[in-house]
C-alpha positions in Angstrom: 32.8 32.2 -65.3 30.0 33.3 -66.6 27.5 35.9 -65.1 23.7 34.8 -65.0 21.2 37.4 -64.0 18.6 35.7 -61.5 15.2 37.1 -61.2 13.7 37.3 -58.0 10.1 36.5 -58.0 7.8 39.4 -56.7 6.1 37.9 -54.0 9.8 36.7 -52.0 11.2 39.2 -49.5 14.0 41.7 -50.0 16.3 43.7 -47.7 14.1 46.6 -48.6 10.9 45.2 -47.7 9.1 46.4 -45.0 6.1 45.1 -43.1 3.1 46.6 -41.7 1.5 44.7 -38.9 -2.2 44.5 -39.3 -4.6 45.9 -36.2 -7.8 44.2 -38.1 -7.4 40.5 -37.7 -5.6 41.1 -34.3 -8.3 41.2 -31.5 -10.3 38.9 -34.8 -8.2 35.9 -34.9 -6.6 35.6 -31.9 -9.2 35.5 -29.6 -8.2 33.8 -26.3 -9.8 30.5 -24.9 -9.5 30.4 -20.7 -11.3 27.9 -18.8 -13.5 30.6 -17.1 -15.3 30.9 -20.3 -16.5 27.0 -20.3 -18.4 27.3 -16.7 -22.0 28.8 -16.5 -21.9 28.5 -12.9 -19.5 27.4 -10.2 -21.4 24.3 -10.2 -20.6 23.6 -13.6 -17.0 24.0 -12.9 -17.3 21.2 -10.1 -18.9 19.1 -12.4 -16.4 19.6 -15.0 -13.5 19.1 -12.5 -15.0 15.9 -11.4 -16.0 14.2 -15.1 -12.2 15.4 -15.6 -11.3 13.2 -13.1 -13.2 10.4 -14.2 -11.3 10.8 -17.5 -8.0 10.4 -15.7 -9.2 7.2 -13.9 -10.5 5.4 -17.3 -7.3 6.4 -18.5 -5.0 4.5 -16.1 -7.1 2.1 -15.8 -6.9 1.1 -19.2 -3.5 1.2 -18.7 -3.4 -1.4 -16.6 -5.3 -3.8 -17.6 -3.7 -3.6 -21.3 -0.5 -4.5 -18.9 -2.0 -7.0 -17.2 -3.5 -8.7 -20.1 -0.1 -9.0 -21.9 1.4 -10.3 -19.0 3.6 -7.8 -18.1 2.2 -7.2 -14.1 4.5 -9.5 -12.0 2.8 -8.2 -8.6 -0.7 -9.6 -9.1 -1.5 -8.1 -5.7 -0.5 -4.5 -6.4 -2.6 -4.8 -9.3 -5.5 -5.8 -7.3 -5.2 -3.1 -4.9 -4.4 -0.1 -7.3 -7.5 -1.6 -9.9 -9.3 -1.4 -6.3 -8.3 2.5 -5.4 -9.2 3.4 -9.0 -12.9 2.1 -8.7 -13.2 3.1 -5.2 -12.4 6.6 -6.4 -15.2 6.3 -9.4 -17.7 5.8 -7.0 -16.7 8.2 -4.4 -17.1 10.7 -7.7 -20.2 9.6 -9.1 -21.9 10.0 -5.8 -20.7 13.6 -5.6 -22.0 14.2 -9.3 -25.5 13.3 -8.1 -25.6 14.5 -4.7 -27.4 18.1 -5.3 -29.9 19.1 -8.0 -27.9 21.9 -9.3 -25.5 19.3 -10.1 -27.7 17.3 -12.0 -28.5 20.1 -13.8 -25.5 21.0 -14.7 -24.2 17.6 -15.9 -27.4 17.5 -17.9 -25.6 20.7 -19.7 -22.1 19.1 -19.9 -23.7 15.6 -21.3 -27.2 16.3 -22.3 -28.0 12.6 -23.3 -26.7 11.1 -19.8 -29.4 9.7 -17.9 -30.6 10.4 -14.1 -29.5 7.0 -12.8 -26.2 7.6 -14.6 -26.0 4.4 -16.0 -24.7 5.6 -19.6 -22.2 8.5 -18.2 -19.6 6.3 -19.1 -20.3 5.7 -22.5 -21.5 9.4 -23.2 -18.2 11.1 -21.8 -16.2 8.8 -23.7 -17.9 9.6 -26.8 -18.4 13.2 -26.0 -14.8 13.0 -25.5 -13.7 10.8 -28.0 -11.7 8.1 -25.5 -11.3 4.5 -26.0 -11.2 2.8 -23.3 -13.2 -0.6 -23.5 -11.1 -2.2 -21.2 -11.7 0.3 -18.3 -15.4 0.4 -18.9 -16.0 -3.3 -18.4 -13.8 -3.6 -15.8 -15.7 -1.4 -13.3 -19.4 -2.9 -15.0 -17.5 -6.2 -13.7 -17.3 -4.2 -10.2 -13.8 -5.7 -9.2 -10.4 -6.7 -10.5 -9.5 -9.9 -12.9 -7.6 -11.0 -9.3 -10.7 -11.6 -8.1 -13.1 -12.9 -10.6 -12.2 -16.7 -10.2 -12.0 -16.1 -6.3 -15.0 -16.7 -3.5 -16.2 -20.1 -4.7 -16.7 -21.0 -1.3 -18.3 -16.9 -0.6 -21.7 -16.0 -0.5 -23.9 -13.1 1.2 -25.6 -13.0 3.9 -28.3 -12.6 2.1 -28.1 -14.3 -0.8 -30.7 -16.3 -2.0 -29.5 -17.4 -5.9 -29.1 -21.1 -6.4 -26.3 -20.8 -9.6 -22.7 -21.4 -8.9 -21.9 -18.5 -10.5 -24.3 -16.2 -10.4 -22.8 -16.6 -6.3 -19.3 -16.3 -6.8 -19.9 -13.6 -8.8 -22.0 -12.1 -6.1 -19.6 -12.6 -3.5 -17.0 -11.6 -5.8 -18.2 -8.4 -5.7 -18.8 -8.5 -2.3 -15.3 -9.1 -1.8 -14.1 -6.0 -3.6 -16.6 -3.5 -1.7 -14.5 -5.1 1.4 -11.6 -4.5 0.0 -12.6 -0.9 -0.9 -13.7 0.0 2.6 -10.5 -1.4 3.7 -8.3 1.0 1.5 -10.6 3.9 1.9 -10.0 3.7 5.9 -6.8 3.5 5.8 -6.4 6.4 2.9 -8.7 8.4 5.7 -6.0 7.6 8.4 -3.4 8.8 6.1 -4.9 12.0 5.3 -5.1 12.6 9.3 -8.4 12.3 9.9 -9.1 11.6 13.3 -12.3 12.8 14.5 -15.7 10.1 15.1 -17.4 11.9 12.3 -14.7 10.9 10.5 -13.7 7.6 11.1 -16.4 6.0 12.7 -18.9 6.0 9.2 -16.0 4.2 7.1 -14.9 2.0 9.9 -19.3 1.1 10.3 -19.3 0.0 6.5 -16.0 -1.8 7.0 -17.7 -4.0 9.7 -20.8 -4.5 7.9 -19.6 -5.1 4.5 -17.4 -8.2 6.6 -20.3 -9.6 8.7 -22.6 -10.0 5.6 -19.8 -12.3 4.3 -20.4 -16.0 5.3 -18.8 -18.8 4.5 -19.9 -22.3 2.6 -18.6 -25.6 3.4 -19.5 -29.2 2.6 -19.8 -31.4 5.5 -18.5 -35.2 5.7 -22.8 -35.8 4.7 -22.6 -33.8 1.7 -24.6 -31.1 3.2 -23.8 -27.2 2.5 -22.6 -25.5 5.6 -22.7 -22.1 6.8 -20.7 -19.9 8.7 -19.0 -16.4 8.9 -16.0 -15.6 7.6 -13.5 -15.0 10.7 -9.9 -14.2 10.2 -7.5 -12.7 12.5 -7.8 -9.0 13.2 -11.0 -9.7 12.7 -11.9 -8.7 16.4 -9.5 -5.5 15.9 -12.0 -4.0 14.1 -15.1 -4.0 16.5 -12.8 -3.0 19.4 -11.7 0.2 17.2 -15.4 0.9 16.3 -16.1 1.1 20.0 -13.5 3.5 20.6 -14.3 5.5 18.1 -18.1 5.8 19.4 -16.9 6.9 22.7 -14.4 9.0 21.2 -16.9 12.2 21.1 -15.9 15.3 20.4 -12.1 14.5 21.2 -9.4 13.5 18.6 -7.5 10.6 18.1 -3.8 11.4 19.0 -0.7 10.4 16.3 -0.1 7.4 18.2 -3.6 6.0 18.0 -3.6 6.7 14.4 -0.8 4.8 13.8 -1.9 1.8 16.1 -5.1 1.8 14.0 -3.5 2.1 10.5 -1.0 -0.7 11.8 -4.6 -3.0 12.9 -6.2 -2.0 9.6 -3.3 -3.5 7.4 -2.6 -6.3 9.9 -6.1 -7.1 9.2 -6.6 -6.5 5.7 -3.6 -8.8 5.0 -5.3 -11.4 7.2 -8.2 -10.9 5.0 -6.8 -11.3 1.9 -5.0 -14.5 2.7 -8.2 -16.2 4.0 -9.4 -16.2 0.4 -6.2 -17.9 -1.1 
């Protein structure tokens, strides 16, 4: 066999070589990032929590309506009530974004080109951010689940004055999913143990007046367009509870009366639901 010398090229390491660790670029290029340095002002870092969760709600929402497009949501009614959580939550945010002028302020900082009525803070997080989701987006501008879209032909408002077929139904449409929102957000209350009239009482008031400024349009043996509220049962529930809780005053509803009044609130939302089959 025959020997071959090998030569090792000068730059490769050897068992003799020895390192010396470098204190200039130490404190120069690894400078560390925490999230304290991104906020001004505590206010900022409630506005960036909040847009944060924003992003999380687009996100799942996009989710699921790529899902339910392709068909792959069996449980059309879990759909409609999770769709319904998610933009009940986006509002309950957006209000809080707006609610204070340092807030303003400091989403002005965070998203200088978003305007004061908020109309374009979705499109100008999502492009600050670089997230596509179209589907999300269009589906809380539509202001209620696919589910409901095609439902509340025979819905209208209260005070509802529009002549077009659809231009109603999607009124009422709409109208349908704020119902359906107060619904959840009173029963999310009751599961959170809340239990006091400042409480409950405000939620359970939009609940009730969100229902009575649904009516109902039927066609009469004539031809004629009738009108009439929309009653369902459980319906009556509601108002009793409502009283209860404006005499509750500055007592608390015990565990048992919460769970009579979560049990009424499903009862009755389930009613509710069915009545627009």
């Amino acid at each position: 066999m025959s020997n071959r010398s090998t030569s090792i090229p000068p730059y490769a390491p050897t068992a003799t070589t020895s390192y010396t660790v470098s204190s200039r670029n130490g404190a120069e290029s690894l400078q560390e990032v925490d999230r304290s340095s991104l906020f001004h002002t505590p206010t900022h870092k409630v506005v960036y929590e909040s847009l944060a969760e924003i992003h999380s709600i687009l996100t799942v929402l996009e989710m699921l309506e790529n899902a339910f497009l392709k068909d792959y949501i069996t449980d059309k009614d879990k759909y409609t009530s999770t769709v319904l959580r998610l933009m009940n939550q986006y509002q309950i945010i957006l209000q809080t974004l707006s609610n204070t002028t340092e807030k303003q302020r400091a989403l002005k900082d965070i998203l200088p080109r978003s305007s004061e009525n908020q109309e374009n803070l979705l499109n100008e997080l999502t492009n600050t951010l670089d997230c596509d989701v179209p589907l999300a987006i269009k589906r809380i501008e539509i202001g209620m689940p696919a589910t409901m879209e095609q439902r509340g032909s025979k819905l209208g408002t209260a005070s509802e004055e529009s002549t077009d077929r659809n231009q109603g139904s999607r009124t009422s449409g709409k109208l349908v999913a704020k119902v359906t929102g107060n619904f959840i957000t009173c029963m999310d209350a009751l599961k959170l143990n809340y239990r006091t009239k400042e409480q409950l009482h405000p939620l359970l008031s939009d609940l009730v007046v969100s229902l009575n400024d649904l009516t109902v349009y039927d066609t009469t043996e004539e031809g004629e367009k009738k009108e009439g509220t929309l009653e369902f049962a459980g319906k009556s529930k509601l108002i009793s509870w409502l009283i209860k809780l404006n005499n509750l005053k500055d007592n608390e509803l015990s565990q048992e009366e919460i769970e009579t009044f979560l049990n009424d609130l499903d009862e009755t939302y389930k009613n509710f639901y069915t009545t627009l089959e």
